[in-house]
C-alpha positions in Angstrom: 0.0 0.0 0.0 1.2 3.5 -1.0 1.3 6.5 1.3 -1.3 8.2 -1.0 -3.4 4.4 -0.1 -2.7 4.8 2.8 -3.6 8.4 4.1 -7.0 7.6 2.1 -7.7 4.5 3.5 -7.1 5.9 7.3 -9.3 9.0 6.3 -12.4 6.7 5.3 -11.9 5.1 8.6 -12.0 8.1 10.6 -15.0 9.6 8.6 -16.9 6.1 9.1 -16.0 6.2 12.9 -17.3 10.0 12.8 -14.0 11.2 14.0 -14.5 13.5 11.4 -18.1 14.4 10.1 -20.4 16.1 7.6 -19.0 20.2 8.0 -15.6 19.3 9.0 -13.0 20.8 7.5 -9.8 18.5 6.1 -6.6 20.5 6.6 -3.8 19.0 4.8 -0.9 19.8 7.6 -3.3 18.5 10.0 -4.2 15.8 8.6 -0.1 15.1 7.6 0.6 15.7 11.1 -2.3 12.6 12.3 -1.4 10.3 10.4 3.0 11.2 10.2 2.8 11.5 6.6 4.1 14.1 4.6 1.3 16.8 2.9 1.8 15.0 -0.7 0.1 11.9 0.3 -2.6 13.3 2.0 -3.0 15.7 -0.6 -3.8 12.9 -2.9 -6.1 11.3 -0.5 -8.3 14.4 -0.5 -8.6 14.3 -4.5 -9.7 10.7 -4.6 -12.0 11.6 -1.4 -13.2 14.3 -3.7 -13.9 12.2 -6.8 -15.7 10.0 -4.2 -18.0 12.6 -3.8 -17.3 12.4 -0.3 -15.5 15.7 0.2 -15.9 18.8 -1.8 -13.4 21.7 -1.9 -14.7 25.0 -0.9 -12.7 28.5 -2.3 -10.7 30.0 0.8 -11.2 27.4 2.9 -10.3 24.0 0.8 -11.4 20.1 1.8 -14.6 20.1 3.3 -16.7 17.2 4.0 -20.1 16.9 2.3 -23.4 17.8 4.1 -26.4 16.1 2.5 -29.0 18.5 1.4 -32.8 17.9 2.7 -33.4 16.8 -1.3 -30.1 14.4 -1.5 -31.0 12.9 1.9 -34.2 11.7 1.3 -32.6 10.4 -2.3 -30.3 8.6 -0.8 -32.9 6.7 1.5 -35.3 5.8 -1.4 -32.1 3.6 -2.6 -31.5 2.2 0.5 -35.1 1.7 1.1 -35.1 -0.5 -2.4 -32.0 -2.1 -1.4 -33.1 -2.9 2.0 -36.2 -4.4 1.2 -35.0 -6.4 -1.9 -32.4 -8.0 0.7 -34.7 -9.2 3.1 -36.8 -10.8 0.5 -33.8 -12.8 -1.0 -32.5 -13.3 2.7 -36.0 -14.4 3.0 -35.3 -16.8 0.5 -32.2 -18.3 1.1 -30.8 -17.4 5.0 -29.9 -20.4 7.0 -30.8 -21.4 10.5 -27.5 -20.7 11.5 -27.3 -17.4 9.9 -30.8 -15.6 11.1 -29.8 -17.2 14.8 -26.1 -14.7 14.2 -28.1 -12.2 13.4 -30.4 -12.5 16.9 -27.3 -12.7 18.3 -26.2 -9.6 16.6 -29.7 -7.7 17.7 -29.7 -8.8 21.1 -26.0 -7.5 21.3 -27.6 -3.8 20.1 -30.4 -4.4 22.5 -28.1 -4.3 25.2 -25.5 -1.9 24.1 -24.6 1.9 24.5 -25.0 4.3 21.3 -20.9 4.1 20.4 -21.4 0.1 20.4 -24.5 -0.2 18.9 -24.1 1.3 15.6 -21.2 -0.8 14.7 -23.1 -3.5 15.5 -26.2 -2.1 13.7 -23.9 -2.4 10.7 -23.0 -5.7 11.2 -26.6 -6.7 11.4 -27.8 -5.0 8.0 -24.6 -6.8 6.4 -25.8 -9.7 8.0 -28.5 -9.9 6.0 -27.3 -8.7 2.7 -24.6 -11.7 3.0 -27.5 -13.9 3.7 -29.2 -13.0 0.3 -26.4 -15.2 -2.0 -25.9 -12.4 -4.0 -22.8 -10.9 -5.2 -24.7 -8.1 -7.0 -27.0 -7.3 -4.6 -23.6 -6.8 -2.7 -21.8 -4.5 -4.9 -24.9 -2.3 -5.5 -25.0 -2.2 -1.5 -21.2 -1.2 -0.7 -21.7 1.4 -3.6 -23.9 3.2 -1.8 -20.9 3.3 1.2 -19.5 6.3 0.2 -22.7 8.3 0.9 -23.9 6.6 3.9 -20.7 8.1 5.4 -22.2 10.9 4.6 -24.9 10.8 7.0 -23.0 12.1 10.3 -23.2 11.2 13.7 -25.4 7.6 14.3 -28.8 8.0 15.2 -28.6 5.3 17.9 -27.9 7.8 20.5 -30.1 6.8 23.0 -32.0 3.6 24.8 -35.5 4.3 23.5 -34.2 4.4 19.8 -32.2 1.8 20.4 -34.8 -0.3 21.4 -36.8 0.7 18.5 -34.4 -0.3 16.3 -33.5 -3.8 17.9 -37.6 -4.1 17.8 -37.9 -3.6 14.0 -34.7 -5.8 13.2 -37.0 -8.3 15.4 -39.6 -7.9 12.9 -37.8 -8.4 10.0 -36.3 -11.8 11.4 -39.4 -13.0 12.3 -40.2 -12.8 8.8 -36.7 -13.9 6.8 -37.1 -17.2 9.4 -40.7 -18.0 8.2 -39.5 -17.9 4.9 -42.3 -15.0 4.5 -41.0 -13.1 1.6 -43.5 -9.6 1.4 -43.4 -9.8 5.0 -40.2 -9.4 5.3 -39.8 -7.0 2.4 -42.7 -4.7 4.2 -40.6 -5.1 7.4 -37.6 -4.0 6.3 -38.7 -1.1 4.5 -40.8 0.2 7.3 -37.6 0.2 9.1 -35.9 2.4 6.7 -38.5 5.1 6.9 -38.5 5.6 10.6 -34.8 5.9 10.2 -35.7 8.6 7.7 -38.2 10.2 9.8 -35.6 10.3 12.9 -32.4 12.1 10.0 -35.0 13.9 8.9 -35.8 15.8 12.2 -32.2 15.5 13.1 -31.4 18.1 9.9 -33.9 20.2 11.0 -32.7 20.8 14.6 
């Protein structure tokens, strides 16, 4: 791995862990001095962050990470909303025994966790079930839309009621993907994306 590979490849982690968020601004010698590199390969890392679409430069004050727009939010949803639901239908198709009890295990884990904890493991859940589908496009299509679920900002599993909310709909969409009940699970699934919409929504507004 190059320095350029590497300066990018630490930057998408500390974006994803919100070390950095939506606003923020990226300053080279900072970011050189973080990560004991010399400005040249962060400097690359910053264009290819920028042809992400995952920072934009801004005149006077440079790297800037994206803030999603009211319009571009709600865009971004209605894909994951399609890609959501089409994964528990497949997963409703095709998950294992073994693999929906991982993913209980996963969601009781959530359940039971504090908001830093819980959205990694959120994560792991919704991958869960993607992996569960058997599909290696419905993959793809899914970590393409990475880039702008970074762009989200801070996790909205910030506290124990929406927590529990959360762990209760991932419940629902089990429930379904075990009985094999494809709509059911599709309908579940989908539901769960819009009160995640609902709650970002109100978030951008505060």
């Amino acid at each position: 791995m190059s320095q350029g590979e590497a300066a990018y490849a630490s930057l998408i982690a500390a974006i994803r862990a919100g070390t950095f968020a939506p606003g923020d601004r990226l300053r080279e010698t900072d970011i050189a001095d973080r990560l004991n590199l010399s400005r040249t390969p962060v400097r690359e890392a910053l264009r290819r962050l920028e042809a992400d679409g995952i920072v934009e430069h801004r005149p006077r004050l440079g790297a800037i990470i994206r803030q999603l727009s009211h319009g571009e939010l709600v865009e971004l949803y209605e894909m994951r909303t399609v890609l959501e639901r089409t994964a528990a239908e497949m997963a409703a198709k095709h998950a294992s025994p073994a693999e929906v009890a991982a993913l209980r295990a996963l969601n009781a884990g959530l359940a039971a966790s504090a908001s830093a904890k819980a959205a990694a493991l959120n994560q792991d859940f919704h991958r869960g079930i993607y992996l569960a589908t058997r599909n290696r496009f419905l993959l793809d299509a899914a970590r393409a839309l990475n880039n702008a679920l970074m762009l989200l900002g801070p996790t909205t599993l910030d506290d124990p009621a929406r927590i529990a909310l959360v762990s209760e709909q991932h419940e629902l969409i089990l429930d379904a993907i075990e009985d094999g009940d494809v709509a059911a699970a599709g309908d579940a699934a989908e539901a769960h994306l819009q009160t995640s919409l609902i709650h970002r929504l109100k978030g951008l507004g505060s």
